[in-house]
PDB file as gemmi writes it, atoms N, CA and C in Angstrom:
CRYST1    1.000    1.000    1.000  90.00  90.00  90.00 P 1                      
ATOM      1  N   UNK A   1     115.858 107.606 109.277  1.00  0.00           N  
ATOM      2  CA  UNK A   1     116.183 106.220 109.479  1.00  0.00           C  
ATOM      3  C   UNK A   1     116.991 105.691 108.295  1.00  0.00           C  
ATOM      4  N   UNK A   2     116.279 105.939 107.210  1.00  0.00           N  
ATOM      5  CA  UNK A   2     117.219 105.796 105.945  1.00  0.00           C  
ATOM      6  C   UNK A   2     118.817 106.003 105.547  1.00  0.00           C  
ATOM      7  N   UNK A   3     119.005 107.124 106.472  1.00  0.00           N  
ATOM      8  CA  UNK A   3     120.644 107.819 106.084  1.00  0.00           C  
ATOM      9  C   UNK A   3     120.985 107.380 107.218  1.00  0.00           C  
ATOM     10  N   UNK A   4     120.373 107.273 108.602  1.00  0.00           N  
ATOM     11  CA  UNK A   4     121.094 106.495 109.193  1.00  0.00           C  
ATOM     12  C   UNK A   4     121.791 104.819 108.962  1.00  0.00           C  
ATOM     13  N   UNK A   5     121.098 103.854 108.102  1.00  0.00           N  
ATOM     14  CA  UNK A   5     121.340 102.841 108.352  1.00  0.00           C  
ATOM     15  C   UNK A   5     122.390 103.100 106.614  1.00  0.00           C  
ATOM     16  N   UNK A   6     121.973 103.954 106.264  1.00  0.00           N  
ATOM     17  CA  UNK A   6     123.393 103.892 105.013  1.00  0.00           C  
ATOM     18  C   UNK A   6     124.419 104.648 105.404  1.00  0.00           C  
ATOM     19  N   UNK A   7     124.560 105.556 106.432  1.00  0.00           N  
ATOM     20  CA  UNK A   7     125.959 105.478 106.574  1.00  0.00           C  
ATOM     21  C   UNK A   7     126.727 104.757 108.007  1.00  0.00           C  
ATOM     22  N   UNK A   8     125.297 103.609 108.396  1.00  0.00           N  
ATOM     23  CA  UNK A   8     126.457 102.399 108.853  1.00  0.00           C  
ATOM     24  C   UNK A   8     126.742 101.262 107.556  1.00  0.00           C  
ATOM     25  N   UNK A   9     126.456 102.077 106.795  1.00  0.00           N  
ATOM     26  CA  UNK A   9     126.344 100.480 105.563  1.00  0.00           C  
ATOM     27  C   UNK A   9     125.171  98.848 105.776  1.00  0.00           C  
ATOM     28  N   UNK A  10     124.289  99.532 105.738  1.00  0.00           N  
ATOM     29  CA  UNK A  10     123.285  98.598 106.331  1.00  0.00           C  
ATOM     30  C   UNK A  10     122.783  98.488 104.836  1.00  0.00           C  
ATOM     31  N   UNK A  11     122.303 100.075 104.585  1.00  0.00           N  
ATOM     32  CA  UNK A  11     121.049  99.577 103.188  1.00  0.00           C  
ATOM     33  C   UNK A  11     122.453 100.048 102.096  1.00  0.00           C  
ATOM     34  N   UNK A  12     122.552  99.598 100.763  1.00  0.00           N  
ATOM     35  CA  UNK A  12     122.918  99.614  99.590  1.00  0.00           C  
ATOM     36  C   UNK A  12     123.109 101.348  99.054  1.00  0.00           C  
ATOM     37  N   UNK A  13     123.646 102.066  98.665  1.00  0.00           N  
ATOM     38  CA  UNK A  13     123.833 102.989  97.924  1.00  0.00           C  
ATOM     39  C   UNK A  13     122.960 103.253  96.403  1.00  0.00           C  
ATOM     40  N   UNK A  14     122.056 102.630  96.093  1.00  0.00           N  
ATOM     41  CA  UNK A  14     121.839 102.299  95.145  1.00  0.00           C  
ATOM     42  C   UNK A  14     120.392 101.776  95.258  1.00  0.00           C  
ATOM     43  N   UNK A  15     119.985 101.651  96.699  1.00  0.00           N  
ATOM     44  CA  UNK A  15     118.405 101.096  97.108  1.00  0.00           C  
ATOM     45  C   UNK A  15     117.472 102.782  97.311  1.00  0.00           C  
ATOM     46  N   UNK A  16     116.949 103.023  96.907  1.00  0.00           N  
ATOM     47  CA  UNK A  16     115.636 104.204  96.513  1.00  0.00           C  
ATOM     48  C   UNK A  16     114.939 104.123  97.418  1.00  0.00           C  
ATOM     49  N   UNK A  17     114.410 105.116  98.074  1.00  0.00           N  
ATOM     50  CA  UNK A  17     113.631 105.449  99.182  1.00  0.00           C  
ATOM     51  C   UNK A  17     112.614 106.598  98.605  1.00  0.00           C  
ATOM     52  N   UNK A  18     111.339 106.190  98.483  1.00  0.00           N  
ATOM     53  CA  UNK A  18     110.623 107.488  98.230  1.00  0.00           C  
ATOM     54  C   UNK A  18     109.384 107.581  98.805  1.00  0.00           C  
ATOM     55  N   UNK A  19     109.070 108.921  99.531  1.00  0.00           N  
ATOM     56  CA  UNK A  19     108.133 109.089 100.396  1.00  0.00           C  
ATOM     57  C   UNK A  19     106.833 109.157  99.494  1.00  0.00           C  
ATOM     58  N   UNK A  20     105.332 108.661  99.505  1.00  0.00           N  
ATOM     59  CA  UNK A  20     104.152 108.717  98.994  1.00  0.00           C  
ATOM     60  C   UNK A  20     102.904 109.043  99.618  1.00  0.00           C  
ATOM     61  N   UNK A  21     101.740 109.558  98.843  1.00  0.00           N  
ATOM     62  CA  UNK A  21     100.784 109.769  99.541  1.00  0.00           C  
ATOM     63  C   UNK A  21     100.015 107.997  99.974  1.00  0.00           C  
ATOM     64  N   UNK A  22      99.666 108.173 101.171  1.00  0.00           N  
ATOM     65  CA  UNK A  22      99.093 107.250 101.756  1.00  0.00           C  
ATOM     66  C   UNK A  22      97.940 106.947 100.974  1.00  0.00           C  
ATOM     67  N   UNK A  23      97.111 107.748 100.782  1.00  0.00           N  
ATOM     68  CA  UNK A  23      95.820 107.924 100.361  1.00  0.00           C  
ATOM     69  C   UNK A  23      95.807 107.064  98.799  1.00  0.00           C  
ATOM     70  N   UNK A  24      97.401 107.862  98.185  1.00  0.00           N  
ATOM     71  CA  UNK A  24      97.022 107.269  96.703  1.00  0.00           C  
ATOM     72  C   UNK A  24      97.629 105.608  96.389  1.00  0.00           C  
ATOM     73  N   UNK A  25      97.985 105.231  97.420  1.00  0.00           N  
ATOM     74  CA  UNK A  25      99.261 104.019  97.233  1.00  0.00           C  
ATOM     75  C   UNK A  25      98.297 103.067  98.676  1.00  0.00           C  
ATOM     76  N   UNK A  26      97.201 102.503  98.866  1.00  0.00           N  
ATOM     77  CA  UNK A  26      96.779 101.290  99.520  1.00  0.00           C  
ATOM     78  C   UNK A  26      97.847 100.347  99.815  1.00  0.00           C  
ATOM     79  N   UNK A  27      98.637  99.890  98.744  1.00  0.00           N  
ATOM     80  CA  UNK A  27      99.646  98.971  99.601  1.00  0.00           C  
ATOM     81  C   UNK A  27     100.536  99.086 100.925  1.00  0.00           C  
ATOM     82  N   UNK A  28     100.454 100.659 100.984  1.00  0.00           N  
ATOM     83  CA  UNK A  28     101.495 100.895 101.677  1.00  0.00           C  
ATOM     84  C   UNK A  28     100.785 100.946 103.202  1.00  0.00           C  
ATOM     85  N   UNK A  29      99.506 100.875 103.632  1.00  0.00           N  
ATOM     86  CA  UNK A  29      98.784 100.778 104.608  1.00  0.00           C  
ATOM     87  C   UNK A  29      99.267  99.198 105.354  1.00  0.00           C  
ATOM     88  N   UNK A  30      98.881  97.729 104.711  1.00  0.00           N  
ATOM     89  CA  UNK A  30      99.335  96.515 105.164  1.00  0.00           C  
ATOM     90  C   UNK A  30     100.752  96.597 106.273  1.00  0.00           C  
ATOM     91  N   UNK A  31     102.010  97.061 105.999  1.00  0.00           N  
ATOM     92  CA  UNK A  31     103.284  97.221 106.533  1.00  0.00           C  
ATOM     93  C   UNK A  31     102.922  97.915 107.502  1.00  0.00           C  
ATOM     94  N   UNK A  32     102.470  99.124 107.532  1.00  0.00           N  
ATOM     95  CA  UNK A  32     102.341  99.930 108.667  1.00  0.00           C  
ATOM     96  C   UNK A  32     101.199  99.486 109.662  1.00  0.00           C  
ATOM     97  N   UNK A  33     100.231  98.895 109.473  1.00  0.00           N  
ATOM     98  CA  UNK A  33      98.967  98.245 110.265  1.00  0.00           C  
ATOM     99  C   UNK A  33      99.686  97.542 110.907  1.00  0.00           C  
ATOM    100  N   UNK A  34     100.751  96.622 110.713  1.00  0.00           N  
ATOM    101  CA  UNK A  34     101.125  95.089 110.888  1.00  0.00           C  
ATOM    102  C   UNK A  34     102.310  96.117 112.059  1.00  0.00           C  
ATOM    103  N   UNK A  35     103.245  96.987 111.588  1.00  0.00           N  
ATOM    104  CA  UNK A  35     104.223  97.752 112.418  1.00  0.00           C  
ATOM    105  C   UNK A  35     102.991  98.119 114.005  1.00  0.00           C  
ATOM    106  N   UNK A  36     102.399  98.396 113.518  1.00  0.00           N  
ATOM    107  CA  UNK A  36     101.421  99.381 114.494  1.00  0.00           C  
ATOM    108  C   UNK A  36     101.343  97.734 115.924  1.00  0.00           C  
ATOM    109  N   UNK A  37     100.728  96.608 114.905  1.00  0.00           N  
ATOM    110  CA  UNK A  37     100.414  95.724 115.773  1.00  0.00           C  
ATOM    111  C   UNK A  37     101.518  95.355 116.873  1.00  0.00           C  
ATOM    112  N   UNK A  38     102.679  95.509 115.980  1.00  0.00           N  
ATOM    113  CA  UNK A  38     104.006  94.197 116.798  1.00  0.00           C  
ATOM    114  C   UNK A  38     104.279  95.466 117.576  1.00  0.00           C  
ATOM    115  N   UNK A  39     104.084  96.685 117.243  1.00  0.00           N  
ATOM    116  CA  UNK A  39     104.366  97.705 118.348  1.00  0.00           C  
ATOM    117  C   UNK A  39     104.100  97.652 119.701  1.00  0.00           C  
ATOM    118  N   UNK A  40     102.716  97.401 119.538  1.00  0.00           N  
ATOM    119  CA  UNK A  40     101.727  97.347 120.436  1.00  0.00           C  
ATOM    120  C   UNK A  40     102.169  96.158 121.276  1.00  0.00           C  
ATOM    121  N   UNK A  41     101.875  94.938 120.167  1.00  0.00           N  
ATOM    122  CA  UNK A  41     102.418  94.059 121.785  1.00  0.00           C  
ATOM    123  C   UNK A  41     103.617  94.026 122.531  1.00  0.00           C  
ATOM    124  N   UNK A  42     104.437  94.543 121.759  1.00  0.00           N  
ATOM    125  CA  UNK A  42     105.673  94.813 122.267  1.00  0.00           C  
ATOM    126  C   UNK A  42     105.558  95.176 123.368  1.00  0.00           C  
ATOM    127  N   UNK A  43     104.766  96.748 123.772  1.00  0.00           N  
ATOM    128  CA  UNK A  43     104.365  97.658 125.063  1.00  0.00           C  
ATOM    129  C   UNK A  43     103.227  96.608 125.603  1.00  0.00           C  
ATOM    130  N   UNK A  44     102.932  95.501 125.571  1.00  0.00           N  
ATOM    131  CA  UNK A  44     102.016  94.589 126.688  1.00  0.00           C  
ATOM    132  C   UNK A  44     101.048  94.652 126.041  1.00  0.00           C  
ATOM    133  N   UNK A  45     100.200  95.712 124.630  1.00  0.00           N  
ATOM    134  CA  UNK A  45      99.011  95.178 124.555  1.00  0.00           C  
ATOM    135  C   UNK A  45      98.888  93.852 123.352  1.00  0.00           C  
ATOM    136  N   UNK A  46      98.663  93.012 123.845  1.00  0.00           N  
ATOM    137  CA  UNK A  46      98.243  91.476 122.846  1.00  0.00           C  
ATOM    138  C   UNK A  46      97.362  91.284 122.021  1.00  0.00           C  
ATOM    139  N   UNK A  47      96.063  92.497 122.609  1.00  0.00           N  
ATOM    140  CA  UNK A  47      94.355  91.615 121.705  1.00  0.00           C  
ATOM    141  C   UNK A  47      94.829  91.863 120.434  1.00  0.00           C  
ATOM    142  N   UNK A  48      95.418  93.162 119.306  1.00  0.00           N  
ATOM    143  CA  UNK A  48      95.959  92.950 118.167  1.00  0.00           C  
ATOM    144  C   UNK A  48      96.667  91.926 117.728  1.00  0.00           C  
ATOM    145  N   UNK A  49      97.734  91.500 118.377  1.00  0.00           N  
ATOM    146  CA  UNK A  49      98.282  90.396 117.680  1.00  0.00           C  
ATOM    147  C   UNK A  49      97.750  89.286 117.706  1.00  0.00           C  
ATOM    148  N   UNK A  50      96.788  88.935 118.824  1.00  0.00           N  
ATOM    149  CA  UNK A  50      96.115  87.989 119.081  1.00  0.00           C  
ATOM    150  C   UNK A  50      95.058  87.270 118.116  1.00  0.00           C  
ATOM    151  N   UNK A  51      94.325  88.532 117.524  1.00  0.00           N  
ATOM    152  CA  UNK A  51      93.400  88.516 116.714  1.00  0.00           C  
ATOM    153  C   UNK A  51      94.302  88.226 115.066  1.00  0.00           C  
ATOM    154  N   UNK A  52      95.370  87.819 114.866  1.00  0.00           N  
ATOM    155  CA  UNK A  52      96.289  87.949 113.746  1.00  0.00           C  
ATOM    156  C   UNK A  52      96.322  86.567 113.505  1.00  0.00           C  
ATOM    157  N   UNK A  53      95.888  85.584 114.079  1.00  0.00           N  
ATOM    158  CA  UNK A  53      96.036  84.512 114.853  1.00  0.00           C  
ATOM    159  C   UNK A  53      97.656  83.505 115.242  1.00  0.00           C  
ATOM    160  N   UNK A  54      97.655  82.478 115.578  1.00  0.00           N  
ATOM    161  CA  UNK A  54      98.820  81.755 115.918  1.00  0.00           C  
ATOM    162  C   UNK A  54      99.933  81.311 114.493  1.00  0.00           C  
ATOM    163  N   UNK A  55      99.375  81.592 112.944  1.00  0.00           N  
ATOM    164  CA  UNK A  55     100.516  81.448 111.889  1.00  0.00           C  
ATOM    165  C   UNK A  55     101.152  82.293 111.878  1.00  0.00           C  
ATOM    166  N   UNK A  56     101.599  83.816 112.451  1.00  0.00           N  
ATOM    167  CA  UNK A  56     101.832  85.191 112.470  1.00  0.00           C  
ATOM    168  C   UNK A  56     103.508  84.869 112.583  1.00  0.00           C  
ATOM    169  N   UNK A  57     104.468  84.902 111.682  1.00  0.00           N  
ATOM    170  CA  UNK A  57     105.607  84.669 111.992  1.00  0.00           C  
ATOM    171  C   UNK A  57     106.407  85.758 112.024  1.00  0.00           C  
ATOM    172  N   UNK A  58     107.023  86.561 113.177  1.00  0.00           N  
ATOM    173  CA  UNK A  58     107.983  88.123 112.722  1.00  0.00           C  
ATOM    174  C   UNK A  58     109.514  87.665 112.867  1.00  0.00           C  
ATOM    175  N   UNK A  59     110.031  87.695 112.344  1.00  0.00           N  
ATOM    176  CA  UNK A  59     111.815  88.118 112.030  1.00  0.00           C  
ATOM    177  C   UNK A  59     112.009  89.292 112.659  1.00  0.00           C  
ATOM    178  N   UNK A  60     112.855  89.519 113.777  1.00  0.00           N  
ATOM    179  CA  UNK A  60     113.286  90.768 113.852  1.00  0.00           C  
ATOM    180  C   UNK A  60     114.550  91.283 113.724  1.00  0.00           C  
ATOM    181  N   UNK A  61     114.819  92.228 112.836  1.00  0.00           N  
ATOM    182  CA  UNK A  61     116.091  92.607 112.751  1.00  0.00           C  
ATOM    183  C   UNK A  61     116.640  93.657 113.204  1.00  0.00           C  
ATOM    184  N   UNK A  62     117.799  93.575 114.126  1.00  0.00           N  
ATOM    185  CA  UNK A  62     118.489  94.969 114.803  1.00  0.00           C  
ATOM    186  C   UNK A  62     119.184  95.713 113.834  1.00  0.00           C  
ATOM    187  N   UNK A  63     118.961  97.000 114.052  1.00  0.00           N  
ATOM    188  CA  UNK A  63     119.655  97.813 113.500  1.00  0.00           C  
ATOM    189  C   UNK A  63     120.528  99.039 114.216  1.00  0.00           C  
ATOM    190  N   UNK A  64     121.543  98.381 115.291  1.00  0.00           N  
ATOM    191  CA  UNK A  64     122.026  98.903 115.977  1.00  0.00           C  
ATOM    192  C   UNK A  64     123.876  99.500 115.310  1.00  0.00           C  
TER     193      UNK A  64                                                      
END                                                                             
């Protein structure tokens, strides 16, 4: 996903991408829980986002 969106010129030449253990890096769980959710309702299921309650604001950005 990375080299794709840099060689449409999306991300910076100069922005760092580095893969980590899940286990040792907790922050990196929040982003992906939250991905998992908007996934989900995306495909029809709601009770996740539902339970997120009504302040839940997503931006979505294409990367076509």
């Amino acid at each position: 996903m990375v080299n794709a969106l840099r060689a449409r010129n999306v991300l910076p030449d100069e922005m760092r991408v580095e893969w980590c253990d899940p286990l040792s890096e907790e922050l990196l769980w929040l982003p992906d829980i939250l991905a998992g959710v908007i996934a989900s309702a995306a495909a029809g299921e709601v009770d996740l986002m539902a339970a997120l309650g009504a302040d839940l604001v997503i931006d979505r950005l294409r990367c076509d």
